[in-house]
Biopython code that builds the backbone (N, CA, C, O; Angstrom):
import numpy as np
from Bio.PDB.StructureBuilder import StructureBuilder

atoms = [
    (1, "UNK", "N", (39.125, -28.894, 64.303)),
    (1, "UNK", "CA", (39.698, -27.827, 63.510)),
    (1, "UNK", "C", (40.727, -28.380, 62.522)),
    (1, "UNK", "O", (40.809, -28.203, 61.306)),
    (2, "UNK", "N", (41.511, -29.114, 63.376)),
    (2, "UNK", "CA", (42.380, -29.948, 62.382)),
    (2, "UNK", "C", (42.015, -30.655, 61.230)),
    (2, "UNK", "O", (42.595, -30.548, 60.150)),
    (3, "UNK", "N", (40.952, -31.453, 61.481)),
    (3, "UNK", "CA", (40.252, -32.344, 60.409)),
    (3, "UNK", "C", (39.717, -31.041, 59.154)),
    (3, "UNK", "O", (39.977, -31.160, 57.957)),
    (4, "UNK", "N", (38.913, -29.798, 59.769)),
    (4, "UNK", "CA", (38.402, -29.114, 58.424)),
    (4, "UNK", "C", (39.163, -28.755, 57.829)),
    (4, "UNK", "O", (38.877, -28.816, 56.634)),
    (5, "UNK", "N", (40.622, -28.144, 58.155)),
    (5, "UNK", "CA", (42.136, -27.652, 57.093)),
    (5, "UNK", "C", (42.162, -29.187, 56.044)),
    (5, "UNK", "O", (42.223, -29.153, 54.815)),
    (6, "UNK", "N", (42.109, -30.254, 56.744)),
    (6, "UNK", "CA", (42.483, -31.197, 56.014)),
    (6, "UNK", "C", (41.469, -31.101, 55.040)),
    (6, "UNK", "O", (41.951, -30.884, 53.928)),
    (7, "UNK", "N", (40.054, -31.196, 55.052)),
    (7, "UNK", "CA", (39.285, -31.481, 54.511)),
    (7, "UNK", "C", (39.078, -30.376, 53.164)),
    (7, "UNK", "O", (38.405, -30.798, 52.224)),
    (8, "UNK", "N", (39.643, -29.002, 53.076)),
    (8, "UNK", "CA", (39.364, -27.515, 52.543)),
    (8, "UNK", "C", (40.833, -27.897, 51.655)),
    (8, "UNK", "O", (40.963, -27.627, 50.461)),
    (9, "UNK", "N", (41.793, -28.512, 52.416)),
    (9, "UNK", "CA", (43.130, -28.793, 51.221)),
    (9, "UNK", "C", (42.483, -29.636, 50.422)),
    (9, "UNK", "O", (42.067, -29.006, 49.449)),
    (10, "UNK", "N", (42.129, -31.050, 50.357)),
    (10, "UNK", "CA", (41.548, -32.064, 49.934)),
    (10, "UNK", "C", (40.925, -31.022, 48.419)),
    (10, "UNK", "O", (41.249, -30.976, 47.232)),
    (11, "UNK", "N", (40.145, -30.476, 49.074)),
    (11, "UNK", "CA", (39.055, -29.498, 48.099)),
    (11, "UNK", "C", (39.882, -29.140, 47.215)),
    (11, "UNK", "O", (39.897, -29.623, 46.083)),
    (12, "UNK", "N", (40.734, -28.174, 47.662)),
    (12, "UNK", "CA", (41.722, -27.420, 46.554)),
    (12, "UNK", "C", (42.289, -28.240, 45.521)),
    (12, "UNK", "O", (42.161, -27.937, 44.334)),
    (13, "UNK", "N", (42.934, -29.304, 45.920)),
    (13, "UNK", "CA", (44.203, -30.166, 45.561)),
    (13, "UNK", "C", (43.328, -30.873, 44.519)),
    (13, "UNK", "O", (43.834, -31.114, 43.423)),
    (14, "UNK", "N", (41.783, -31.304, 44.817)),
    (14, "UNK", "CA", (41.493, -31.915, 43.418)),
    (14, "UNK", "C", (41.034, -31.366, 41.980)),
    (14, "UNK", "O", (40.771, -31.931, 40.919)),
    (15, "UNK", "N", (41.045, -30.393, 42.281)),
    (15, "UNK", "CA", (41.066, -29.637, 40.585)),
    (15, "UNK", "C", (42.429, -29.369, 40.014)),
    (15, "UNK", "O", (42.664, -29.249, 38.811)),
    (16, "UNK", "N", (43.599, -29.259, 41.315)),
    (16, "UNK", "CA", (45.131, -29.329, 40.394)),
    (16, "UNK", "C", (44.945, -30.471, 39.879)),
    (16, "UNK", "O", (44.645, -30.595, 38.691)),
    (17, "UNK", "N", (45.083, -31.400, 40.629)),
    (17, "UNK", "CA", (45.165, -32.871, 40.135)),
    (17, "UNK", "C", (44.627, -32.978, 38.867)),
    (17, "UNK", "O", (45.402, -32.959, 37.910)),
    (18, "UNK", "N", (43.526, -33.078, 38.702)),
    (18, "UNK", "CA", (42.849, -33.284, 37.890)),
    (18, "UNK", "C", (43.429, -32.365, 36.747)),
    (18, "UNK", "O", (43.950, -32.961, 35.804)),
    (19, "UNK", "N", (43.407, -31.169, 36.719)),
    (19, "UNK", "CA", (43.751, -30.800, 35.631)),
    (19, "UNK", "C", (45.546, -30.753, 34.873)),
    (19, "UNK", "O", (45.965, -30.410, 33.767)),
    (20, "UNK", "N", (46.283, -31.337, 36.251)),
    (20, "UNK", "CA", (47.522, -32.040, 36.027)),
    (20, "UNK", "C", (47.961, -32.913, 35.420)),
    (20, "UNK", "O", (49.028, -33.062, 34.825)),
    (21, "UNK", "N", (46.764, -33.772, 35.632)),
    (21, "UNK", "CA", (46.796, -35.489, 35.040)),
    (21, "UNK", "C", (46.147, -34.868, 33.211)),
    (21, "UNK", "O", (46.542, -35.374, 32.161)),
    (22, "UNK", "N", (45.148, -33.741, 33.299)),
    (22, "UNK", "CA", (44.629, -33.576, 32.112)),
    (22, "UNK", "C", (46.110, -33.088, 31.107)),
    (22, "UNK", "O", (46.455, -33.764, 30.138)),
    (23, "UNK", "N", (46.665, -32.151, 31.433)),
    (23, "UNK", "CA", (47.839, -31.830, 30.876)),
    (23, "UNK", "C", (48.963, -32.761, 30.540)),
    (23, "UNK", "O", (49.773, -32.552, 29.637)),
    (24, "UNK", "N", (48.954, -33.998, 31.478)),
    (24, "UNK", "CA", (50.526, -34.999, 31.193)),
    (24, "UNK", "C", (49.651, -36.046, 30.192)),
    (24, "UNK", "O", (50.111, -36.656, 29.227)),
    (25, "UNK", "N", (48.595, -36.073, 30.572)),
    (25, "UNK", "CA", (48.113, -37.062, 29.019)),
    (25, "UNK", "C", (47.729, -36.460, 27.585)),
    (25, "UNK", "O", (47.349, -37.100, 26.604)),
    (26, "UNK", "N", (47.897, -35.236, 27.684)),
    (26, "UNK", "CA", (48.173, -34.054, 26.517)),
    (26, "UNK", "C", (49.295, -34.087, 26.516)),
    (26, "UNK", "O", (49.566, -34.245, 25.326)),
    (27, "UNK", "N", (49.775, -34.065, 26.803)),
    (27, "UNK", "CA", (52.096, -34.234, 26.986)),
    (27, "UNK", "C", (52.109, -35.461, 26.242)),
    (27, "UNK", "O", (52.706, -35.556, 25.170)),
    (28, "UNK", "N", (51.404, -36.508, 26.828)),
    (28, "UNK", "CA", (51.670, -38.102, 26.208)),
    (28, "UNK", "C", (51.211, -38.359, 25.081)),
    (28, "UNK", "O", (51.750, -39.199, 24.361)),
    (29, "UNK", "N", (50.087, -37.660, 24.705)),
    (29, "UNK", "CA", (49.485, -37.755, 23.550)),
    (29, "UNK", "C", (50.343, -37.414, 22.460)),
    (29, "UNK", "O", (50.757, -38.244, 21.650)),
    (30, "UNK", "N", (50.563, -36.411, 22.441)),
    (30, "UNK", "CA", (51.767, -35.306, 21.650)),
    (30, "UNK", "C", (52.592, -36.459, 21.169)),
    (30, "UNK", "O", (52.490, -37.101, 20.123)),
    (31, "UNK", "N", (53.925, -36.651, 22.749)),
    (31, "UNK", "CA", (54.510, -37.676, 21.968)),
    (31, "UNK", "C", (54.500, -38.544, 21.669)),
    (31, "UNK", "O", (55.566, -38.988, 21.243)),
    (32, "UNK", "N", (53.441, -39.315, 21.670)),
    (32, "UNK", "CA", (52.958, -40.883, 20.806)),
    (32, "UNK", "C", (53.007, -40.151, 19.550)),
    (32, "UNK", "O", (53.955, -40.621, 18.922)),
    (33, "UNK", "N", (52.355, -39.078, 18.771)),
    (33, "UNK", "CA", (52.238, -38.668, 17.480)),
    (33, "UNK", "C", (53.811, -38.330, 17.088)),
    (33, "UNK", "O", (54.398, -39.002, 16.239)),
    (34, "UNK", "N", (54.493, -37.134, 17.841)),
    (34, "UNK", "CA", (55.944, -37.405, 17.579)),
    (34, "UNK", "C", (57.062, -38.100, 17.348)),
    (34, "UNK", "O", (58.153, -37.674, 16.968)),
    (35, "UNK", "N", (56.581, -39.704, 17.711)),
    (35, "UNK", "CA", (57.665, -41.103, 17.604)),
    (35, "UNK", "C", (57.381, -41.602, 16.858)),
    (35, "UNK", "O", (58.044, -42.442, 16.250)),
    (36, "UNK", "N", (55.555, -41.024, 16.498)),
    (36, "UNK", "CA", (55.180, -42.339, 15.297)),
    (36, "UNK", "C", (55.729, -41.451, 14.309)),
    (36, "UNK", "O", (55.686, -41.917, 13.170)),
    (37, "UNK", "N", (56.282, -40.190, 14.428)),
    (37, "UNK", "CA", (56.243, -39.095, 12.438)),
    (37, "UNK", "C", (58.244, -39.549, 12.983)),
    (37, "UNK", "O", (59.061, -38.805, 12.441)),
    (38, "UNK", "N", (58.710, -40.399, 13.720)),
    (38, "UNK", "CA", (59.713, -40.323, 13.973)),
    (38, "UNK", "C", (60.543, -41.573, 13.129)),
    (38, "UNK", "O", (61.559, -41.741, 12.455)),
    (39, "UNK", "N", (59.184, -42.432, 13.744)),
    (39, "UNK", "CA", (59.576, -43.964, 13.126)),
    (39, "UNK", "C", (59.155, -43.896, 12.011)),
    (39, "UNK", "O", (59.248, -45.019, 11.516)),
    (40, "UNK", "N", (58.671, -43.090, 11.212)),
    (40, "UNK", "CA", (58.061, -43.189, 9.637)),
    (40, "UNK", "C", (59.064, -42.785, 8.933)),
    (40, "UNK", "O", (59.358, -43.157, 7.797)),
    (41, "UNK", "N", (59.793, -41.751, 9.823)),
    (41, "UNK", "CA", (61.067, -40.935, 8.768)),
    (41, "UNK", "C", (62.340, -41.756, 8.967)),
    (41, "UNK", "O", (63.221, -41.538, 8.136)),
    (42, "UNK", "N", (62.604, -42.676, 9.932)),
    (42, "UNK", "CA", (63.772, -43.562, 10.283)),
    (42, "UNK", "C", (63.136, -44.440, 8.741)),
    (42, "UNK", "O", (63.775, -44.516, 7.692)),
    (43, "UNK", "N", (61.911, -44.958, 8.951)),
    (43, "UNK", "CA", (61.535, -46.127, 8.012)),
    (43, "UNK", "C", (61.724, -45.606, 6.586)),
    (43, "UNK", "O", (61.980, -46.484, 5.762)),
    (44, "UNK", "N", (61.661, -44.576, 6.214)),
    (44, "UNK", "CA", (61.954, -44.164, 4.861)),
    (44, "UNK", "C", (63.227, -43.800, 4.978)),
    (44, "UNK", "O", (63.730, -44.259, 3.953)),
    (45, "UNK", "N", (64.140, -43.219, 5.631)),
    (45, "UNK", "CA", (65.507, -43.014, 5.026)),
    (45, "UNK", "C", (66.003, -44.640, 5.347)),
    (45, "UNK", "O", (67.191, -44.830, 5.086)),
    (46, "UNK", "N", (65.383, -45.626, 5.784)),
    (46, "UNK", "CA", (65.764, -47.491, 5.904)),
    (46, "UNK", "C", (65.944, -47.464, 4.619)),
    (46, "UNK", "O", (66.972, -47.272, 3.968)),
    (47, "UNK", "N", (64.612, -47.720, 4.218)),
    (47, "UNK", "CA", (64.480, -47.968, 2.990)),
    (47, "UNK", "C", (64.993, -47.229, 1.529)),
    (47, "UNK", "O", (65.025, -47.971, 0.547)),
    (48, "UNK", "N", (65.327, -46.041, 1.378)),
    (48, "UNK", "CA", (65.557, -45.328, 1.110)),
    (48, "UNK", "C", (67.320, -45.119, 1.212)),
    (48, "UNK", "O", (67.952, -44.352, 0.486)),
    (49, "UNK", "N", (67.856, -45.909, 2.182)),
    (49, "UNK", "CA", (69.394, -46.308, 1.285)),
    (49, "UNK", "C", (70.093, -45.125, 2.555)),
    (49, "UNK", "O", (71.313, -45.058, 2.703)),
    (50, "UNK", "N", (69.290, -44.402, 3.253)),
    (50, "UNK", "CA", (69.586, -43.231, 4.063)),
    (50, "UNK", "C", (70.021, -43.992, 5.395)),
    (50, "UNK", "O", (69.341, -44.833, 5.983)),
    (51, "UNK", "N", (71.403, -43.493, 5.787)),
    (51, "UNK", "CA", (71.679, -44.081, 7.497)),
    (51, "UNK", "C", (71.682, -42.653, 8.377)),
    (51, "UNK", "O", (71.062, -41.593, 8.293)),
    (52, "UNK", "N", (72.608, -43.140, 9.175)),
    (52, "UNK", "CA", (72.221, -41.889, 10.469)),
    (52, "UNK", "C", (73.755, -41.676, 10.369)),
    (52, "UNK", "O", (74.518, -40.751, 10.648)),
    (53, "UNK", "N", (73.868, -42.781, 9.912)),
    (53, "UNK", "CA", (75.887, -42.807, 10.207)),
    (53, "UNK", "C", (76.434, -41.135, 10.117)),
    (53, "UNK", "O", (77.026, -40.772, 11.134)),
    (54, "UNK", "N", (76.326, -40.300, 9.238)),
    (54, "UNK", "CA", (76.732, -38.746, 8.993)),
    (54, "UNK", "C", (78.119, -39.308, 8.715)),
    (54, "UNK", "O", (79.003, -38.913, 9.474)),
    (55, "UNK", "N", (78.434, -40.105, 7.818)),
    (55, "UNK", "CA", (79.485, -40.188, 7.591)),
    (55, "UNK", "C", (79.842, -39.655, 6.063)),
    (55, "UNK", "O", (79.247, -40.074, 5.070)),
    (56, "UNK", "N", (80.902, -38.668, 6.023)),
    (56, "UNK", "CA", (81.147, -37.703, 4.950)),
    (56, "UNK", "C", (81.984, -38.395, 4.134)),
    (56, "UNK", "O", (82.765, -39.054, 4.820)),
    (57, "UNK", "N", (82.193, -38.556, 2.769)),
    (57, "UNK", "CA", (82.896, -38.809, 2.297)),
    (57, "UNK", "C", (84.467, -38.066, 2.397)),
    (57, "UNK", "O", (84.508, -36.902, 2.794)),
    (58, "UNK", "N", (85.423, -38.592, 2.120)),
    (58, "UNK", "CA", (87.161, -37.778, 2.408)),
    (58, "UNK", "C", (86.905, -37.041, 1.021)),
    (58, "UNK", "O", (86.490, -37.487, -0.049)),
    (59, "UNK", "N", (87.370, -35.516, 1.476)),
    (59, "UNK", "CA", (87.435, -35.409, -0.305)),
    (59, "UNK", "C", (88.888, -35.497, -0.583)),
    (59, "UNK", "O", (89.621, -35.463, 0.405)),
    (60, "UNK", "N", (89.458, -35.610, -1.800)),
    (60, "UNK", "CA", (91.187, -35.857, -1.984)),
    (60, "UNK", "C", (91.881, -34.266, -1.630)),
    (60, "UNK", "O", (91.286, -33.209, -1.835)),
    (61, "UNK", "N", (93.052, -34.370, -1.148)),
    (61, "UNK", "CA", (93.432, -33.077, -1.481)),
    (61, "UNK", "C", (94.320, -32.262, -2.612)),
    (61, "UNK", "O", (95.435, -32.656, -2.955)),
    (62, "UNK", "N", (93.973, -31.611, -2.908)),
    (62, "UNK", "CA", (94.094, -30.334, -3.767)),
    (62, "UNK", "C", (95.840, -30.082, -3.709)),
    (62, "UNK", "O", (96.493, -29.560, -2.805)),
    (63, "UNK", "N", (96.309, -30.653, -5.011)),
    (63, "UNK", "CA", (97.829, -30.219, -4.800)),
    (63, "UNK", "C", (98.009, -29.351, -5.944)),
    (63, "UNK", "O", (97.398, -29.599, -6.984)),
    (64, "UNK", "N", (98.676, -28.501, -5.869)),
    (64, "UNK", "CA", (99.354, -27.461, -6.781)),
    (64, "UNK", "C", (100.151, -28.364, -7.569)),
    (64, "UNK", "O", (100.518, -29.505, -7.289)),
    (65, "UNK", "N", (100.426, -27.452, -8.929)),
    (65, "UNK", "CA", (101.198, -28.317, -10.422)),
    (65, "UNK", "C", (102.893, -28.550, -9.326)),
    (65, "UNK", "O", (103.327, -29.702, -9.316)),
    (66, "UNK", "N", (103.563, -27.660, -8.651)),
    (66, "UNK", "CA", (104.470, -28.136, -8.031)),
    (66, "UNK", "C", (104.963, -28.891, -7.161)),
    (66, "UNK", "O", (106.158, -29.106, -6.963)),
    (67, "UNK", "N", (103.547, -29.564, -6.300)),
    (67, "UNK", "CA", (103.469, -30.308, -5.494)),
    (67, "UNK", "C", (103.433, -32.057, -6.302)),
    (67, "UNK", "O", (103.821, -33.156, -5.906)),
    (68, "UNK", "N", (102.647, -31.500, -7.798)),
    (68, "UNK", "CA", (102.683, -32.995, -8.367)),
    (68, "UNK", "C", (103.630, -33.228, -9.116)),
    (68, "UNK", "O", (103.669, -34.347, -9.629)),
    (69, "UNK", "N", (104.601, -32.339, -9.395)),
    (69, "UNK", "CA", (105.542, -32.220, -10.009)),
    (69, "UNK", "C", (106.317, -32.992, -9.152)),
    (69, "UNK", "O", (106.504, -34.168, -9.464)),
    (70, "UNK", "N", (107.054, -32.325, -7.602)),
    (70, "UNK", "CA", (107.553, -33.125, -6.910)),
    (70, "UNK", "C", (106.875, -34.574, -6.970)),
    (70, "UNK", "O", (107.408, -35.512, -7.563)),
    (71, "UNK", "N", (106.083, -34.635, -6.538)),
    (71, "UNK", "CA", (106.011, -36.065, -6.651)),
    (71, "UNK", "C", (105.992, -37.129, -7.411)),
    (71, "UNK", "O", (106.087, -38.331, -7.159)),
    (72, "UNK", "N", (105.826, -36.394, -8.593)),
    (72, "UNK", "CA", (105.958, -37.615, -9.966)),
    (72, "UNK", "C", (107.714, -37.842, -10.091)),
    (72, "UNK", "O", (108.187, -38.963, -10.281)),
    (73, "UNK", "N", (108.575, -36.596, -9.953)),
    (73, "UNK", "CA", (110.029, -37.094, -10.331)),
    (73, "UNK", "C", (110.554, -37.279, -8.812)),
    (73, "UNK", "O", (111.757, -37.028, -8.739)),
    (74, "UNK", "N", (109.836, -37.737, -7.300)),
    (74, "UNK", "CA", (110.217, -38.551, -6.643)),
    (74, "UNK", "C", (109.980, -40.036, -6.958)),
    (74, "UNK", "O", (110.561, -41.028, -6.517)),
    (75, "UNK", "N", (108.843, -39.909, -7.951)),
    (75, "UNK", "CA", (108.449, -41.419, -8.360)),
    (75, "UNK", "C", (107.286, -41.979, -7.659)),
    (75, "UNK", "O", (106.741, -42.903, -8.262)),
    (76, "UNK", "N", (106.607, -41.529, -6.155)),
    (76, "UNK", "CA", (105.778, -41.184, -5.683)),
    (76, "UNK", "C", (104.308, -41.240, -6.286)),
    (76, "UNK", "O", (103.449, -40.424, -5.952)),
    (77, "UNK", "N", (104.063, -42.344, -7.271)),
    (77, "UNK", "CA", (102.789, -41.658, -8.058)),
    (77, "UNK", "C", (101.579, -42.763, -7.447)),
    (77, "UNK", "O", (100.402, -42.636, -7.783)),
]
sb = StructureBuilder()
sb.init_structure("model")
sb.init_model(0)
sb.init_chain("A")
sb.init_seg("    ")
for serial, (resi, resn, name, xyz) in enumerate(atoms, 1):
    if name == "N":
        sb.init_residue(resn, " ", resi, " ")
    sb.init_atom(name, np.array(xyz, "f"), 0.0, 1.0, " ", f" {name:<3s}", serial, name[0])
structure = sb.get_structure()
């Protein structure tokens, strides 16, 4: 009795499987195409002068005519 449970799981378990393994190499597939449209867009912003850095330029700040006023007759320039 024992052996046929084993044997009736066995049954079941290989069409998950199977269609488990069918799904994670559809998963894998995917992202092989996703790294390669990944590494194409790294390779053009390379080349292309583009970094990742996100580094913003400072912009200067914005002083009012009295603020440069002070500072030109502190000497400050």
């Amino acid at each position: 009795m024992e052996n046929e449970n084993k044997e009736e799981h066995k049954d079941e378990s290989v069409p998950k499987l199977i269609e488990m393994v069918d799904r994670l190499e559809k998963a894998n597939a995917e992202a092989k195409e996703i790294l390669a449209r990944q590494e194409e867009i790294a390779a053009r912003n390379l080349l292309g002068g583009k970094t990742d850095a996100g580094v913003q330029p400072v912009k200067p700040k914005e002083e009012s005519a009295q603020e440069y006023a002070k500072r030109v007759m502190t000497g400050n320039l």
